[in-house]
C-alpha positions as a Markdown table, in Angstrom:
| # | Residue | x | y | z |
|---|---|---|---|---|
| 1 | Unk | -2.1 | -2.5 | -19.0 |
| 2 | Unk | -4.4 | -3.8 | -16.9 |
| 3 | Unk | -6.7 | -6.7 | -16.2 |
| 4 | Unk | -10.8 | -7.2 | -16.8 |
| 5 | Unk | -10.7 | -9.7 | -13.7 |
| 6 | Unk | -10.1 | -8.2 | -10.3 |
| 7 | Unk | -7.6 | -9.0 | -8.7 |
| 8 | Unk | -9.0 | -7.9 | -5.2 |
| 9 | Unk | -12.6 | -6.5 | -4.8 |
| 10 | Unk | -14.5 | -4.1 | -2.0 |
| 11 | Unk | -18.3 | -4.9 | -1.8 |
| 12 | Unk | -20.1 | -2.5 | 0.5 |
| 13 | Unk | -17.7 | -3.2 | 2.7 |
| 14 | Unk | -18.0 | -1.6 | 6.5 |
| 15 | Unk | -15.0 | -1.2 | 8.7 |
| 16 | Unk | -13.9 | 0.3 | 12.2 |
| 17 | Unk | -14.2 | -0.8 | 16.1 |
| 18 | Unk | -16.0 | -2.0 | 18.3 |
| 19 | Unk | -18.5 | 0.6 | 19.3 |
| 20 | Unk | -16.7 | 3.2 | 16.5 |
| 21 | Unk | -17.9 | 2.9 | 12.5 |
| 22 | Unk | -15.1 | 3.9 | 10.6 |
| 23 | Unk | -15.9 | 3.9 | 6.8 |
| 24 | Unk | -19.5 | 2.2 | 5.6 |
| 25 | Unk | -20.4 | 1.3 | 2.0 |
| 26 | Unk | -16.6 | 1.0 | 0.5 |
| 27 | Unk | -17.2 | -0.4 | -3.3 |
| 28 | Unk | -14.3 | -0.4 | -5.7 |
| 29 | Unk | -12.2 | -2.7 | -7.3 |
| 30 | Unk | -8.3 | -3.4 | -7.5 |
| 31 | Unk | -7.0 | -4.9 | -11.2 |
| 32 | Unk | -3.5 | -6.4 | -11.5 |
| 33 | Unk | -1.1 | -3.8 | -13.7 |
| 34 | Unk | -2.6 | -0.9 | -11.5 |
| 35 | Unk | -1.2 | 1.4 | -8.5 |
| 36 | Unk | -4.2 | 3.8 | -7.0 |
| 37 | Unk | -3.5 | 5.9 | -4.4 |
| 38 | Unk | -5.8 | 6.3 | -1.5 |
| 39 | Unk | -6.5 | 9.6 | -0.1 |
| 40 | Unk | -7.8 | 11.6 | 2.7 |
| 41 | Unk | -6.7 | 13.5 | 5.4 |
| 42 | Unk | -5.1 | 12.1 | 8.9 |
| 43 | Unk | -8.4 | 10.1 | 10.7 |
| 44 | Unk | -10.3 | 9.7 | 7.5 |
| 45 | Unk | -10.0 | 6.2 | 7.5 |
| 46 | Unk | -7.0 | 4.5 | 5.1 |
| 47 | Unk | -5.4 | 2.6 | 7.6 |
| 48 | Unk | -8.3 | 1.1 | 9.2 |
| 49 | Unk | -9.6 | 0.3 | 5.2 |
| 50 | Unk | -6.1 | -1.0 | 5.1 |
| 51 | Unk | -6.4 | -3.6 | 8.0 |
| 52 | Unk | -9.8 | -4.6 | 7.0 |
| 53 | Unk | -8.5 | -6.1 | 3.4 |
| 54 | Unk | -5.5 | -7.2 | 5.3 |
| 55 | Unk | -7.8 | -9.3 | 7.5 |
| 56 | Unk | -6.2 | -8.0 | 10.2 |
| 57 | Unk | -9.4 | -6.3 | 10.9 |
| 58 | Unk | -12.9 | -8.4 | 10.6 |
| 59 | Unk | -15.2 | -6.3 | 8.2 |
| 60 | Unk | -18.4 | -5.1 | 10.0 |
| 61 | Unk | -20.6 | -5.3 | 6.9 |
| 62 | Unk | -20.1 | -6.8 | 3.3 |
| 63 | Unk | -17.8 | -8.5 | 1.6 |
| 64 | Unk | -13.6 | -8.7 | 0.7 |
| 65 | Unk | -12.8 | -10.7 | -2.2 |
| 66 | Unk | -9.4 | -11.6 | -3.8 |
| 67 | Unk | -9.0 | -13.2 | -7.1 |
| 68 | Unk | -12.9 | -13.9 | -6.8 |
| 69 | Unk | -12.8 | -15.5 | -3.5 |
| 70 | Unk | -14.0 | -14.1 | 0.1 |
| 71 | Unk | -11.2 | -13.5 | 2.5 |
| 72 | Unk | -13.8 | -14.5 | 5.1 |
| 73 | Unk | -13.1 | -18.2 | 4.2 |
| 74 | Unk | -9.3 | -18.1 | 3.5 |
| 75 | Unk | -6.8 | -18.7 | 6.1 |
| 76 | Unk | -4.1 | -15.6 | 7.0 |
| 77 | Unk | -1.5 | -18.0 | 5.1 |
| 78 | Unk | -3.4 | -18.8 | 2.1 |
| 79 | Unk | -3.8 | -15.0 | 2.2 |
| 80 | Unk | -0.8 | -13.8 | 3.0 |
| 81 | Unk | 0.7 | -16.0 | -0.6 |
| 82 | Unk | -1.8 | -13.3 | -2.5 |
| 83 | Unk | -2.0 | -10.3 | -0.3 |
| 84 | Unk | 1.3 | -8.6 | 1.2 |
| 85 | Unk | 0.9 | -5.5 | 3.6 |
| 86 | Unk | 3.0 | -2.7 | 4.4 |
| 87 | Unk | 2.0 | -1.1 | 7.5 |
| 88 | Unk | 2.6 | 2.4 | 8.4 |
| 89 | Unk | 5.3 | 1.7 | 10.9 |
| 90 | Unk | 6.2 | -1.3 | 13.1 |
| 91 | Unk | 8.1 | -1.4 | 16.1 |
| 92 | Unk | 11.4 | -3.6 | 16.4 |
| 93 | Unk | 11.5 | -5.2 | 19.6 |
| 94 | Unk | 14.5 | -7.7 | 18.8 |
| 95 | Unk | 17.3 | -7.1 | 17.1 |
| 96 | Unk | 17.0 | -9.1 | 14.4 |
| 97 | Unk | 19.2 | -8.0 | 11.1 |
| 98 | Unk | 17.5 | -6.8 | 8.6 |
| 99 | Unk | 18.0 | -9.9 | 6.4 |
| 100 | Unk | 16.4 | -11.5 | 8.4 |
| 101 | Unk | 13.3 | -9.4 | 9.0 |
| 102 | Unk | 13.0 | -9.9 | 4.8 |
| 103 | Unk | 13.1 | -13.8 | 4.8 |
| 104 | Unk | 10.6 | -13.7 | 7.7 |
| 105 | Unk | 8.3 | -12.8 | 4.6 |
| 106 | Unk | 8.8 | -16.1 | 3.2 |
| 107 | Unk | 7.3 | -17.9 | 5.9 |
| 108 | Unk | 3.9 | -18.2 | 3.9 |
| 109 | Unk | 5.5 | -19.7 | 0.8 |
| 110 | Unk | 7.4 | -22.0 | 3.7 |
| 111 | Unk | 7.8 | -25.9 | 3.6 |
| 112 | Unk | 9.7 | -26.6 | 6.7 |
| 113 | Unk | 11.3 | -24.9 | 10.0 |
| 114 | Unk | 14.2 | -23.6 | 7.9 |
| 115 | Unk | 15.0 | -20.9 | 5.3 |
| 116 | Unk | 16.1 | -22.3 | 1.9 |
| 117 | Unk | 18.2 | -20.7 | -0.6 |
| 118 | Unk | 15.0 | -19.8 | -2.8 |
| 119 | Unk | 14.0 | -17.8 | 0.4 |
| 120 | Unk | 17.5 | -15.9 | 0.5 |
| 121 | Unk | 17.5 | -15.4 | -3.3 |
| 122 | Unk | 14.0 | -13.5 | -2.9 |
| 123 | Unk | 15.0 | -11.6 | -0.4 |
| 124 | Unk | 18.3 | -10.7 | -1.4 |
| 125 | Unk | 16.2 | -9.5 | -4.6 |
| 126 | Unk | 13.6 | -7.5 | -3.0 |
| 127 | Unk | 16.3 | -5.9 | -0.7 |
| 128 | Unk | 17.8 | -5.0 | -3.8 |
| 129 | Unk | 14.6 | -3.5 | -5.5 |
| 130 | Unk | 14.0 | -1.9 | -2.0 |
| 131 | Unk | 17.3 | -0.3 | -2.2 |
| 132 | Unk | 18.4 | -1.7 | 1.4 |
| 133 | Unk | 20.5 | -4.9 | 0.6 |
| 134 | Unk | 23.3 | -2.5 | 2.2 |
| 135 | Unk | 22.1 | -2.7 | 5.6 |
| 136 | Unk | 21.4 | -6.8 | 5.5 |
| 137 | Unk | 23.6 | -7.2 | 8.2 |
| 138 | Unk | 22.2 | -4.4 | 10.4 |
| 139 | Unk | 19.9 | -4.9 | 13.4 |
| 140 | Unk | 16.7 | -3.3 | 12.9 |
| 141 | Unk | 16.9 | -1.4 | 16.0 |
| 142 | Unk | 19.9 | 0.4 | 14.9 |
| 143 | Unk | 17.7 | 1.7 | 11.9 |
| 144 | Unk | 16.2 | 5.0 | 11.0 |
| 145 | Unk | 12.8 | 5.5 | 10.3 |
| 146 | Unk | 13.2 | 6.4 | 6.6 |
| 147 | Unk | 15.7 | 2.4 | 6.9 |
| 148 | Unk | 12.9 | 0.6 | 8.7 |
| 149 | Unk | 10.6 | 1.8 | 6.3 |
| 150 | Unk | 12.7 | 0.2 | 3.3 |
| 151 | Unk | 13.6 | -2.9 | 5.3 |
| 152 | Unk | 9.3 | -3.6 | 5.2 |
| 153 | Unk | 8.8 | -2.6 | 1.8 |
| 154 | Unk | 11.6 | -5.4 | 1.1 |
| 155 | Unk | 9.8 | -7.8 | 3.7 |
| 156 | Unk | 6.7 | -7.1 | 1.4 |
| 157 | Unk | 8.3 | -8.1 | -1.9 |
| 158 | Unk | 10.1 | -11.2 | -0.8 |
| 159 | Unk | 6.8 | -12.1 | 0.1 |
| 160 | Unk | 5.4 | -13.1 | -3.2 |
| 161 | Unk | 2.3 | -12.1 | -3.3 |
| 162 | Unk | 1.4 | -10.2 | -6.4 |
| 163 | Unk | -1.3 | -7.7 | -4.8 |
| 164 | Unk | 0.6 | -5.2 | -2.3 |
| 165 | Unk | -1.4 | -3.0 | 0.5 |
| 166 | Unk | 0.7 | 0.0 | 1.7 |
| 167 | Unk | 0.1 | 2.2 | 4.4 |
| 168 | Unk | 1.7 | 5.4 | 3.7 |
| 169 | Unk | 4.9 | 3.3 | 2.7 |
| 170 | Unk | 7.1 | 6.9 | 1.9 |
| 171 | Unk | 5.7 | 8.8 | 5.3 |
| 172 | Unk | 9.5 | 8.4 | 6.4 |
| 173 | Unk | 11.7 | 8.7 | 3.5 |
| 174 | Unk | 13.7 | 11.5 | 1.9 |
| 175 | Unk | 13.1 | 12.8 | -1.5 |
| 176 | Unk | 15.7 | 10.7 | -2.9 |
| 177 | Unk | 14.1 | 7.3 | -1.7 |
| 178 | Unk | 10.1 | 8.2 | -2.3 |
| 179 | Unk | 11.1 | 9.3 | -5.8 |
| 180 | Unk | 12.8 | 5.5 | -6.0 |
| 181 | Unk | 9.5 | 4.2 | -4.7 |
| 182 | Unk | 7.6 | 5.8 | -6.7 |
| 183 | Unk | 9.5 | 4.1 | -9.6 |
| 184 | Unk | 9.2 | 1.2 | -8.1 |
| 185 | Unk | 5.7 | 0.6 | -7.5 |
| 186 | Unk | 5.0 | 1.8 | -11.7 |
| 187 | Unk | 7.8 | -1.4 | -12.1 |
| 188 | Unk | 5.7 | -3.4 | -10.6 |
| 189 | Unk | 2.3 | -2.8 | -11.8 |
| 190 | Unk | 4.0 | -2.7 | -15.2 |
| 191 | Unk | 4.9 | -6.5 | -14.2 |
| 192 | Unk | 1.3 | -7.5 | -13.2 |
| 193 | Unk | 1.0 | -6.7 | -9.7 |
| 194 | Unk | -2.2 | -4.2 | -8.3 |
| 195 | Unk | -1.0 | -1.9 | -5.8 |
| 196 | Unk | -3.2 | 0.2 | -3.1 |
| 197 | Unk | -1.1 | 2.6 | -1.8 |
| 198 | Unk | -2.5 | 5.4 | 1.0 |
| 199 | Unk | -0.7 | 8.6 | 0.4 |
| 200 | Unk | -0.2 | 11.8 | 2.1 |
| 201 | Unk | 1.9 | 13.5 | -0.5 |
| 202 | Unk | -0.6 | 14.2 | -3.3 |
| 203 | Unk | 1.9 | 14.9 | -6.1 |
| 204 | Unk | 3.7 | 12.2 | -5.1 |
| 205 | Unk | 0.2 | 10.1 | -5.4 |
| 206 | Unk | -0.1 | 11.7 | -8.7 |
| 207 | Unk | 3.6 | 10.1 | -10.1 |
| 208 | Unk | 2.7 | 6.9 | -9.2 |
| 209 | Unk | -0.4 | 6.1 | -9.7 |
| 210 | Unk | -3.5 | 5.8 | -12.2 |
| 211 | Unk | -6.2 | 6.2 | -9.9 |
| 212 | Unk | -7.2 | 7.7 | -6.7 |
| 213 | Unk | -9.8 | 7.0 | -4.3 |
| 214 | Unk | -10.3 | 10.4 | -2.1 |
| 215 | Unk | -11.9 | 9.0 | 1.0 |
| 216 | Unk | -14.8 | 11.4 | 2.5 |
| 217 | Unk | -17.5 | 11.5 | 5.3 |
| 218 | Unk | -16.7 | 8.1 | 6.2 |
| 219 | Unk | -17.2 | 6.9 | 2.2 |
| 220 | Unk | -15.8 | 7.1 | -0.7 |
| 221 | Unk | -15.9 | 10.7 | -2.4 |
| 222 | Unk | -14.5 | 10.2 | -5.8 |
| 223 | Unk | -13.0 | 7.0 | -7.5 |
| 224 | Unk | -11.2 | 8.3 | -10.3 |
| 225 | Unk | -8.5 | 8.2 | -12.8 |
| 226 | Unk | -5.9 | 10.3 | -10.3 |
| 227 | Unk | -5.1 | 13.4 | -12.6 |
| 228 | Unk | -9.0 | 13.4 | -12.3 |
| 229 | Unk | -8.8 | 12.9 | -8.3 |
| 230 | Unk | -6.0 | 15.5 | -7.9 |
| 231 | Unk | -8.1 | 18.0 | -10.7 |
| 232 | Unk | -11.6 | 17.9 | -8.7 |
| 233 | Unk | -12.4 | 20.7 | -6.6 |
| 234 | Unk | -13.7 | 18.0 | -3.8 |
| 235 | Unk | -10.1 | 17.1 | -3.0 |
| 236 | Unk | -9.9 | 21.2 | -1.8 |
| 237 | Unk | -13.1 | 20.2 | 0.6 |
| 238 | Unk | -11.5 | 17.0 | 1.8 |
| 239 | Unk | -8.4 | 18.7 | 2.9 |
| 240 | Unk | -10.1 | 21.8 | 3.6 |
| 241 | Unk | -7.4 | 23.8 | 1.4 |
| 242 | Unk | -7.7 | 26.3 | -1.7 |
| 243 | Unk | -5.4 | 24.6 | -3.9 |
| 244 | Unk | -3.6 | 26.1 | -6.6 |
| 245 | Unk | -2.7 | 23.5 | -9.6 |
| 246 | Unk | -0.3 | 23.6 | -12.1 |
| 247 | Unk | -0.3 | 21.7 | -15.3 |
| 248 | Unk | 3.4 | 22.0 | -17.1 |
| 249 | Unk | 2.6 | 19.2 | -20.0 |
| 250 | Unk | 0.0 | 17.2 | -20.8 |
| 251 | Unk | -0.7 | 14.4 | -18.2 |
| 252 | Unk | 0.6 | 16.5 | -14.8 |
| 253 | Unk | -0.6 | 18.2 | -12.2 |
| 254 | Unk | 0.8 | 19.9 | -9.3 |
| 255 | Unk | -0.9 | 21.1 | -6.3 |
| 256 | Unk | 0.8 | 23.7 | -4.5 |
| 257 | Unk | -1.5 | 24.8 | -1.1 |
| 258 | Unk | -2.8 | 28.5 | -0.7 |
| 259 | Unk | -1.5 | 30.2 | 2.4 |
């Protein structure tokens, strides 16, 4: 069930590069006990929409809050203890073990140069929810993608923070492991937490999510409950394919692409 009060919020928000507009006039708000999915084809913008809530891209125009506040005025690590990202990928340039890579997301909750056992419990927990503590004593670089991509969703959780950005979190995990995400991320927003999630797989997007947000001509084209998102005949425009949708029971759609 979720929340009246926002727990993060997009005023007219602007985003891109210098010299290159992105996205311009993103509105919508996030409420803890939610997942939405956000949609849109390779180069429509969801990573750099991402980044920008993230702070680790300065909005061009308008305004980022979370839990009422602007992220303008907030330091990354008073951030960081209410935001957690997942980026799309990240490169591993030392070979740390994976263990370690998850207690490295304690460091904003951190009071000292050290990791305490409330720092290995956490981790050791969201390892566990990540369904990685296997490989704790693996180094990174020895790790597939599909591992990696655990090993961040893990780093995320240990974290804290009870609003999660993810950038296309399943992009490199079988069907096994995105199905246990999927469950995963309804666990958690059944425990309080509002999740943004970008998505290629749309009925994947459709398990785990309530609403959608199909990005379109740098804005937003439909905000929606999702079965709504993955029902509207814009979503055919946005990904410039004649979909044909199946509806088994009540609640459920599949898209399946017209060749």
């Amino acid at each position: 069930m979720t929340s009246a009060e926002p727990a993060l919020e997009c005023r007219v928000v602007s985003c891109g590069y210098p010299g290159r507009l992105v996205l311009e006039g993103i509105s919508f708000a996030l409420r803890p006990g939610s997942v939405t999915a956000l949609l849109g084809p390779n180069g429509s913008g969801k990573s750099t929409l991402l980044k920008t809530l993230s702070k680790s891209l300065p909005a061009l125009a308008g305004e980022v809050l979370v839990q009422g506040e602007p992220i303008s005025g907030m330091s990354f690590r008073e951030l960081a203890n209410r935001v957690a990202f997942v980026p799309q990928e990240e490169e591993a340039v030392y070979s740390f073990t994976a263990e370690q890579i998850v207690v490295m997301g304690r460091l904003p909750r951190s009071g000292g140069f050290f990791d305490t056992d409330e720092d290995h419990v956490a981790a050791e927990q969201a390892m566990a929810a990540a369904d990685c503590l296997y490989l704790r004593d693996r180094p990174v670089t020895e790790l597939s993608g599909g591992e990696k991509q655990r090993v961040l969703i893990a780093r995320a959780l240990a974290q804290g923070a009870r609003i999660l950005l993810m950038d296309e979190p399943t992009s490199h995990l079988d069907v096994g492991h995105q199905v246990s995400i999927a469950g995963l991320l309804r666990r958690l927003s059944a425990e309080g937490y509002a999740v943004l999630v970008a998505v290629h797989d749309l009925n994947l997007a459709g398990a785990m999510a309530d609403d959608g947000i199909l990005l379109l001509d740098r804005g937003i084209g439909l905000h929606a409950p999702i079965l709504d998102v993955l029902s509207s005949e814009l979503a055919d425009r946005v990904y410039s394919v004649r979909f044909r949708r199946l509806e088994p029971t009540e609640g459920e759609v599949f898209m399946i692409p017209r060749a």
